[in-house]
N, C-alpha and C positions, 0 to 999 in steps of 0.2 A: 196405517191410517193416513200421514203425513201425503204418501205418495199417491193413495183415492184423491184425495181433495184435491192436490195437486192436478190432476190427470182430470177430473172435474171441473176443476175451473177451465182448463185449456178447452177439455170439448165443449161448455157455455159459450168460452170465446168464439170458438170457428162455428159454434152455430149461426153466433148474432155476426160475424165478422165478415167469415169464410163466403158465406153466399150471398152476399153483397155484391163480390165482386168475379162472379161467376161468366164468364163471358159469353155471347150470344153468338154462335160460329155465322157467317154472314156469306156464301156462295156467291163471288163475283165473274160474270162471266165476257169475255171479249174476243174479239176476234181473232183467229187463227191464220190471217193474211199480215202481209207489211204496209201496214198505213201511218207513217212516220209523223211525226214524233209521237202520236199518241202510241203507238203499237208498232214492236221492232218483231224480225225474228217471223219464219213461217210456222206450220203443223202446231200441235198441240204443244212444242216446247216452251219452259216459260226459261229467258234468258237471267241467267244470275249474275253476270259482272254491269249489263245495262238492260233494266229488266222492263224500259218502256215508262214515258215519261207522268203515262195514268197511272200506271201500276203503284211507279213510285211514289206518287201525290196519295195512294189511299194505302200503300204502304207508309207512310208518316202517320194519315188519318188513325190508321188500327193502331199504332204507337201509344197514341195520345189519346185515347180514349179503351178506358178499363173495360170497359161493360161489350166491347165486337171482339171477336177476332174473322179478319178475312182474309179467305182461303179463294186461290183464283186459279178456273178453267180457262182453257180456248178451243174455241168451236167457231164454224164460219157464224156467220151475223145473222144470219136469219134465223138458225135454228137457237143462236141464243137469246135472241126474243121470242119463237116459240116457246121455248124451255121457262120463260121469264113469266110467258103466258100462265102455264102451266106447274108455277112453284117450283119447277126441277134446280133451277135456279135463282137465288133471292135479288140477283141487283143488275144491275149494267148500267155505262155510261153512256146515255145517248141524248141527242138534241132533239127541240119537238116537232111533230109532225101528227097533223090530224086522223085522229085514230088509235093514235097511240097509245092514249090516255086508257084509254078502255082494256090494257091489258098489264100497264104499268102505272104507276104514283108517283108525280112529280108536286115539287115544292110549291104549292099554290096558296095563296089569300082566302080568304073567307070567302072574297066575290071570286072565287074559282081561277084568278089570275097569275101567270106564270113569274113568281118568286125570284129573279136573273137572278141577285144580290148572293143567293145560294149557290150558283151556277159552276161546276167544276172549273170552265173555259169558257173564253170568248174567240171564236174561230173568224176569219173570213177566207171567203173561199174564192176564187177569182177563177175567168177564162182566162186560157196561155195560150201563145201558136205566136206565129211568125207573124213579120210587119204587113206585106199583106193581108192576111186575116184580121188583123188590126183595123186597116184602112176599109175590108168590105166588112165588118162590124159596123164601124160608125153610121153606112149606111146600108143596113141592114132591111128597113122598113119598105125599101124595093125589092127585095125579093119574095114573091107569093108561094114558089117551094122550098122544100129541104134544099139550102145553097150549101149549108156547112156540113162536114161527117166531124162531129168528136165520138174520143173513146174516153168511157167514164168508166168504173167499176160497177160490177151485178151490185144490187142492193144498197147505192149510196142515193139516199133523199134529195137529192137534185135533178134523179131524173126526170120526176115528174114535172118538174119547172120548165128542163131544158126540151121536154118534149112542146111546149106551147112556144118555142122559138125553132126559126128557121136551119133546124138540125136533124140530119139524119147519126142518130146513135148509136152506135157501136158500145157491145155493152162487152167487158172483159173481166177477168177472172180476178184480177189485181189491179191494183191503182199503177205499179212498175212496168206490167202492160202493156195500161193506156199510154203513159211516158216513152214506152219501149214504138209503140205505132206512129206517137206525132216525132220522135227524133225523127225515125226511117224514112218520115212523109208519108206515110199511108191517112193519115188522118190530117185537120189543119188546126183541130182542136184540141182540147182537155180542161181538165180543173185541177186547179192545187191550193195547198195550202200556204195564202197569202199573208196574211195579217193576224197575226196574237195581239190580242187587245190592241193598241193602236199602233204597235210596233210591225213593219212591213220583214216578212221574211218569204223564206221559199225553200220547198225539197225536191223541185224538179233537178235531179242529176244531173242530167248530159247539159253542158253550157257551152257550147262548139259552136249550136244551130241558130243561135238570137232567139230563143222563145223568151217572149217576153207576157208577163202578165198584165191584165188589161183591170186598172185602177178606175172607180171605187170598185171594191170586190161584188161580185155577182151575191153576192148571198154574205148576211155575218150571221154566225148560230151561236148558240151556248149549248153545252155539253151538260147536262144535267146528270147525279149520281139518281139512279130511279129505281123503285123497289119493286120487288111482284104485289099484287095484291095482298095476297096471305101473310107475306113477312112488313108487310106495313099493319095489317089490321090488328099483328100479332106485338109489332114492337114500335109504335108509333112516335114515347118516346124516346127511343132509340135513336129511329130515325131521324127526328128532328135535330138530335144531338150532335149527330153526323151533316147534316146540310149546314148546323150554325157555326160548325169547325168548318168546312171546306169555304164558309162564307168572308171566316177570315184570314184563308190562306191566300199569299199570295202564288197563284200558279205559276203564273206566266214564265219565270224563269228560269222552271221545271222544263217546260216546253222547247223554250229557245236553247236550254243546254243540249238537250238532246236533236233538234234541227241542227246544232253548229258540228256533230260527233257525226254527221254523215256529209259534211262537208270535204 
């Protein structure tokens, strides 16, 4: 009898206890190319001794909070926001861009406005290329054609920018690539990444040629963690659980460790 009650009381416990703290599994999905510091490493492998300095930031995140575990794919970028569209996948880190809204949940206000304070990162992204291209940038506003060729990566949100400036683009498979063209001089451009929060850094490799990047940065984003429809309408506050952690994390140092490991 002693051992019923015993055995009773424990299954009372884990009923009121045990699923409490049931975890919500969380599908994070990112890119399958080397886009440094955020993402090391090509194909589908996810690296275990540096496993990518987003990775690592929502690997702390699933740490520290009971209620997610997140489990991470890699697929090229487009079809992880397809997938994103489509529930296949519940999350990804991306900056905004009009339209986007419409198939992903970002951190917003009541008046519908974009929440930074939440923001995974603060990027800036800057033009690079030699001192000449430097000096015909400045005056730029004389040439009526495509004066410049840069090479950018397929599917990075700047292209549409760089298309309303005097550039013909070259659009390549990898951001290593485009680096790999403007070293060679095929190109007199590109974009890298400049500036974490207001600290100036840089992952362009080859330092032989004087590429130099062209200050203030063309672009500063924030990297927002952002849900599919379905895993927000499903786990809302979850979610918000997760954007008020990452609000007071500080990244940035995440980032720059891993820029200085490819040095």
């Amino acid at each position: 009898m002693k051992i019923r009650t015993l055995l009773y009381i424990f299954v009372l416990k884990c009923i009121v206890f045990c699923n409490g703290v049931t975890a919500k599994e969380l599908l994070f999905c990112y890119e399958d190319k080397n886009a440094a510091p955020l993402f090391l490493g090509v194909d589908k492998a996810i690296p275990i001794d540096q496993p990518e300095a987003s990775v690592e930031v929502l690997s702390l995140l699933d740490k520290a909070i009971d209620g997610v575990e997140i489990k991470f794919v890699r697929k090229p970028w487009r079809r992880c926001l397809n997938d994103l569209e489509f529930n296949r996948v519940n999350a990804v880190i991306a900056s905004y861009r009009t339209g986007r809204e419409n198939v992903a949940v970002y951190p917003v206000d009541e008046q519908g406005k974009l929440q930074e304070e939440y923001a995974v990162s603060e990027f800036g992204s800057c033009l690079i290329g030699r001192y000449k291209f430097h000096k015909e940038w400045e005056t730029r506003e004389v040439f009526q054609n495509k004066a410049f060729t840069i090479a950018i990566p397929n599917g990075y949100g700047l292209n549409s920018a760089l298309k309303e400036e005097p550039f013909f683009i070259h659009n390549t498979f990898s951001k290593s690539k485009a680096f790999e063209l403007l070293d060679k001089g095929v190109v007199q451009a590109s974009v890298d990444l400049c500036q974490v929060d207001d600290l100036k850094v840089s992952s362009y490799p080859y330092k032989s040629k004087n590429v130099k990047p062209i200050y203030p940065p063309y672009e500063t984003s924030h990297g927002y963690l952002v849900f599919s429809k379905k895993f927000y309408e499903e786990n809302s506050t979850l979610s918000l659980e997760m954007w008020q952690w990452l609000s007071k994390f500080e990244s940035a140092p995440v980032y720059i460790k891993y820029l200085q490991t490819l040095k």
